[in-house]
N, C-alpha and C positions, 0 to 999 in steps of 0.2 A: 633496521631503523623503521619506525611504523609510520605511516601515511601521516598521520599528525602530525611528528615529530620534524617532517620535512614539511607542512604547514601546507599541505595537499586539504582542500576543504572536502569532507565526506558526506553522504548523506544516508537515511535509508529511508525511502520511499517506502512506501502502505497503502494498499488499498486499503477502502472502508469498512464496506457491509462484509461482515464474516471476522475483519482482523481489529480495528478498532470497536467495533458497534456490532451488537447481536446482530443476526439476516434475521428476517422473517421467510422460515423453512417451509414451504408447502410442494407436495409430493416429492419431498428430498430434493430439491431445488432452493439454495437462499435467491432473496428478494429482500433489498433496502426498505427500514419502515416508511410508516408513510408520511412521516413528518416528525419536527424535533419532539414531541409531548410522546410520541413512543418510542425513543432514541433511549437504547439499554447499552452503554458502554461495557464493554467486553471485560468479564476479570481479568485482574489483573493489568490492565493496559496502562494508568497513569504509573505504576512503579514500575514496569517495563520501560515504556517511552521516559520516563527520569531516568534512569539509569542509562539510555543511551544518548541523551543529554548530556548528562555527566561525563562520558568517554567522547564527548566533543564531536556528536552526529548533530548533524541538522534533519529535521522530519518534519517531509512535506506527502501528504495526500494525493495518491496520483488515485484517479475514479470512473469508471466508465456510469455515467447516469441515463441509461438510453431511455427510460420511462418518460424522458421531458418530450425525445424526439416523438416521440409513439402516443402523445398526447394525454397519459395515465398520471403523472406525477409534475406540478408546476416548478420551475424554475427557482421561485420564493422559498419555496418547503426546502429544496436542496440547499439552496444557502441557509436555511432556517438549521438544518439539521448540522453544516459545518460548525454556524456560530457558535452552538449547541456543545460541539465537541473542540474547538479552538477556547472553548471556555473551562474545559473539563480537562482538557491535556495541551501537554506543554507542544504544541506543533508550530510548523511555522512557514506555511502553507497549505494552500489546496490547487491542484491542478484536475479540473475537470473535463471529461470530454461527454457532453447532450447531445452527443448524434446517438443513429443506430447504424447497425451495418450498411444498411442498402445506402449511406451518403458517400460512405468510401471516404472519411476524413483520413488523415495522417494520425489523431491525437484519440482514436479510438482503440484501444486495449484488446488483441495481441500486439499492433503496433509500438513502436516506444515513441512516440510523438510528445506525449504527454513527459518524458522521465528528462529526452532531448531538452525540452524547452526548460523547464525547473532548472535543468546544469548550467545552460546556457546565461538563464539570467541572472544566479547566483552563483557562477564560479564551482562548481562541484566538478569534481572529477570522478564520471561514473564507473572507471574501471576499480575504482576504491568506495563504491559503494553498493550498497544491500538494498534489495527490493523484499520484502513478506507480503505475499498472497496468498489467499485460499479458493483461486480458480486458476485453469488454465491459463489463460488467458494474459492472466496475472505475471506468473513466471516465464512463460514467451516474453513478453514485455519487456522482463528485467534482462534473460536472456541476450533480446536482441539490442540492450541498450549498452551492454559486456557488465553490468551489473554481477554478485553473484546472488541468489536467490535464497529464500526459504518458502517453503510451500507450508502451508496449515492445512493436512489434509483432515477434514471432517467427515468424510465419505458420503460428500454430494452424489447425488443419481445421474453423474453425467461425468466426463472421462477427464482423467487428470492431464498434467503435462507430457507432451510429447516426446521431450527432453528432461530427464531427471531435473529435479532441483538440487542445489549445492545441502540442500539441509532440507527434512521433512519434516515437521514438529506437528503437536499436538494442542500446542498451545502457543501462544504469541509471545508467554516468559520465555518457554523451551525455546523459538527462535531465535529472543534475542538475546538470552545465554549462548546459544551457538554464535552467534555473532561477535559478542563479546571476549568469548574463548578463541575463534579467528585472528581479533583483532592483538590478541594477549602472545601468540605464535609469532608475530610481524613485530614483535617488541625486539 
């Protein structure tokens, strides 16, 4: 009997920059644009995230935005660039974390602070839900929330996870066909 069926609420969680919305790549490193008027939604993302809509996921944005702590990127522009994409795709949330490391918050990404609070206030049960990331960072996250993961590896210039992900894709469809097909085995 699949997690629906017993009326368990799912979710899968998404980082932004890289899974929803282009990065802006410099020396093989992504970086979030700089605001919504350069926000390039990812192929393929709205008939993806439809489709796990449809299989009865809830999708909310967990984010690490450290450029607000670090003084490079305002506060405005990030919500600028959510409304952007809460307009563009069927989501139905954002959980952000504007620190950088040196604050040592809970809700900054490898942390699950950020996945924690989401379940919390909407009733999810995260051992029945999917995180997709394309940084480390990302799938630790989901990892230490008992999520299962999928990585979108791009072959950033900097070191993947630690710990395998449950699924490595290429693309954000191919993730959430893997997810899909997960969910179709628990039928």
């Amino acid at each position: 009997m699949s997690a629906m069926s017993e009326g368990i609420r799912r979710a899968v969680f998404l980082d932004r920059d890289g899974v929803l919305n282009r990065p802006v790549v410099r020396e093989g490193k992504p970086y979030p644009p700089a605001g919504a008027r350069d926000l390039e939604i990812a192929p393929g993302a709205p008939a993806a995230l439809a489709a796990l809509k449809e299989a009865g996921f809830r999708l909310y944005v967990v984010t690490n935005q450290p450029d607000v702590a670090r003084g490079v990127q305002t506060r405005a522009a990030v919500e600028g660039i959510h409304a952007a994409l809460g307009e563009a795709l069927p989501l139905d949330g954002f959980y952000v974390c504007y620190h950088d490391d040196r604050d040592r918050c809970d809700c900054r990404k490898p942390k699950p602070g950020l996945l924690i609070e989401a379940a919390a206030e909407h009733g999810i049960s995260l051992g029945a839900s999917y995180l997709i990331g394309d940084r480390w960072r990302d799938i630790e996250a989901g990892q230490r929330a008992g999520c299962r993961t999928a990585w979108l590896d791009f072959g950033y210039a900097e070191r993947g996870p630690a710990n395998p992900a449950d699924c490595r894709a290429a693309t954000l469809a191919e993730a959430v066909a893997w997810i899909l097909q997960e969910e179709r085995k628990m039928d």
